[in-house]
N, C-alpha and C positions, 0 to 999 in steps of 0.2 A: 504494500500500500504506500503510493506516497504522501510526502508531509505533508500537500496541501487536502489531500483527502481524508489523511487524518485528523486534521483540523476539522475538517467540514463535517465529521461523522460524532467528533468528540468535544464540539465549541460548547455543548451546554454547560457540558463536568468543566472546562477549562474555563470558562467565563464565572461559576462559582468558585472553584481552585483560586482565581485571581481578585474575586471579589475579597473572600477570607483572608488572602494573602494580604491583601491592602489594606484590610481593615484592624488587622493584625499589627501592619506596621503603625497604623497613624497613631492606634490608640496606645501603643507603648511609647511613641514620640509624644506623646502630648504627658504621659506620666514621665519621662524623661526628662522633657522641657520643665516642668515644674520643678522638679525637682534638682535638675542640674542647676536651673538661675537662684532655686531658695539655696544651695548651700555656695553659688557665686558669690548672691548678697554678703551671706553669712559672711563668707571668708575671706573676702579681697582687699579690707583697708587691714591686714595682719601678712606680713610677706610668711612666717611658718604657717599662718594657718593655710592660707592659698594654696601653697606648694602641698600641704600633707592631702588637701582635696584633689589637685591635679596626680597625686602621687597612687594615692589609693585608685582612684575612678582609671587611672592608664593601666594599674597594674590585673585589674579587669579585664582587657583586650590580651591580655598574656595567658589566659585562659583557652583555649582550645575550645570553640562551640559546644563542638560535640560531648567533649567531657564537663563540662558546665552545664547541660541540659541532662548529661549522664545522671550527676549527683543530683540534680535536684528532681528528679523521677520519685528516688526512696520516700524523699520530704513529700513531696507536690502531689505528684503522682502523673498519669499521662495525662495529653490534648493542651488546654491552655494555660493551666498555670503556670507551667513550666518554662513553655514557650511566650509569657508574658513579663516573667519573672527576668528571663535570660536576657529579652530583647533592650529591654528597661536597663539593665545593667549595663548591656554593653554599648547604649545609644549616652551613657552621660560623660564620657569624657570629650568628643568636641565641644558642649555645651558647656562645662564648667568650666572649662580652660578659655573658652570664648568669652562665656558672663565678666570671669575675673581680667581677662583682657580691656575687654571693652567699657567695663567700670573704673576700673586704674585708669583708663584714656580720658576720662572724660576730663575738662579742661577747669582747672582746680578755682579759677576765678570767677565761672560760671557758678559752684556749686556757692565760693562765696558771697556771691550777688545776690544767690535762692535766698542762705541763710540773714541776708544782711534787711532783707524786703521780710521776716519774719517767717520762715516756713519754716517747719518743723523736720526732724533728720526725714520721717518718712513720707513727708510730702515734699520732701529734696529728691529722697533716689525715686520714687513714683513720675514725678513732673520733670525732671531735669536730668537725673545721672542715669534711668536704666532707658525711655527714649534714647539719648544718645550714644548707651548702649547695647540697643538694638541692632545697628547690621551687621556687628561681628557676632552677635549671639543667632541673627539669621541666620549667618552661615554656617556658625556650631552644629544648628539642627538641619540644614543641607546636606553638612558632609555626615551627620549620625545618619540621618534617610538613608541614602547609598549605601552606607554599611549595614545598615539592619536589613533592607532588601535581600542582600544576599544572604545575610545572615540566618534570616529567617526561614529561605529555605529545610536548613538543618533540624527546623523543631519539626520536620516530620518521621523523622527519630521516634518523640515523644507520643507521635500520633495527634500532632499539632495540625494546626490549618495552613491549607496556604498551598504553592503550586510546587513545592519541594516536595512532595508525595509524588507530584507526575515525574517527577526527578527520579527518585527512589526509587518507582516500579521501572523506570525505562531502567535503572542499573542492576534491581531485581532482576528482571529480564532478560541481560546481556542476550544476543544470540537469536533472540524471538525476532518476528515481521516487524514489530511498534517500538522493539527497546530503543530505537536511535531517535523515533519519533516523541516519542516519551519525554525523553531527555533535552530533545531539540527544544518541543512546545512548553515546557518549564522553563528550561533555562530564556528562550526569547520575549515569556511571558511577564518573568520578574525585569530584565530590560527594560519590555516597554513601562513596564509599571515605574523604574527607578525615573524615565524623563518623562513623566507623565508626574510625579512628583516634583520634579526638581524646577516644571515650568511651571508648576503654582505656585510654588515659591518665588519663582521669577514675578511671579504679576505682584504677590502678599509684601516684597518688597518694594517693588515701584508704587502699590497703594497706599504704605507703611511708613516707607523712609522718605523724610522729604528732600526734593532733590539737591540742597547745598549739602547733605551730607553724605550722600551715596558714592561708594568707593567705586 
């Protein structure tokens, strides 16, 4: 059979495959995002503190997916926790290394001008220092997106969602009529999904950042 009739025979399963798979990603970027920018806030006017956030959340990515989703199977158990747990985990180091970037950037006379007009520390970093530290924290969650896309393939391991199952049976497979189709329509599925991501992002910054600050 070929690809493209494979496609055409198996779009229902691969249009849901891709749906789970995204929805998968966005909702561990959005617990990411939060959570990478509140331990930003926390940590950025303390040079130890920063470093031990960036230090710990990098030493994350030295984890191997697959044995990261391994151990937490016994805790979690299979399907999404696991795969929610992992994604989450592995999606906060662009973000807190971004947050604490682009908070230390921001321009120290500004924030004294907030303070001088009477605003309080957190109607400072709300109104003035995490705005302008915005497009580097965009782009924190740009470059986690990309990584967790692929990433997420792997939670089907766990028996997670997502089009890394069509992945897994085309390598199940080896040898069979579909295993290379399998493997093709997974792997070009998460593709499209990652610039299919990354161009709304493109729009969320141009409607987000105003244009005297966009890099």
């Amino acid at each position: 059979m070929s690809f493209w009739s494979y496609l055409g025979n198996r779009h229902q399963q691969l249009l849901t495959d891709a749906f789970q798979h995204a929805s998968a990603v966005f909702q561990c970027m959005v617990l990411a995002t939060v959570i990478g920018v509140v331990l930003g806030v926390l940590t950025y006017r303390s040079e130890w503190a920063g470093n031990l956030a960036v230090t710990a959340t990098s030493t994350i990515l030295t984890i191997p997916s697959l044995a990261l989703i391994g151990l937490l199977i016994p805790v979690l158990g299979l399907g999404v926790p696991p795969t929610v747990t992992a994604l989450t985990l592995y999606g906060l180091l662009p973000i807190v290394r971004n947050a604490i970037v682009g908070l230390r950037g921001v321009d120290p006379t500004l924030v004294d001008a907030a303070k001088g007009i009477g605003m309080s520390r957190f109607a400072r970093l709300a109104k003035v220092e995490l705005p302008l530290a915005w497009p580097p924290i965009l782009t924190g969650i740009r470059v986690s997106t990309q990584m967790l896309m692929g990433i997420a393939a792997i939670a089907a391991y766990a028996s997670g969602p997502g089009l890394g199952n069509e992945i897994f049976r085309g390598i199940a497979s080896l040898g069979s009529a579909n295993a290379l189709n399998q493997v093709l329509a997974g792997t070009l599925g998460i593709v499209v999904l990652a610039l299919l991501f990354d161009a709304a992002y493109i729009v969320v910054g141009r409607m987000t950042i105003p244009r005297g600050i966009r890099v």
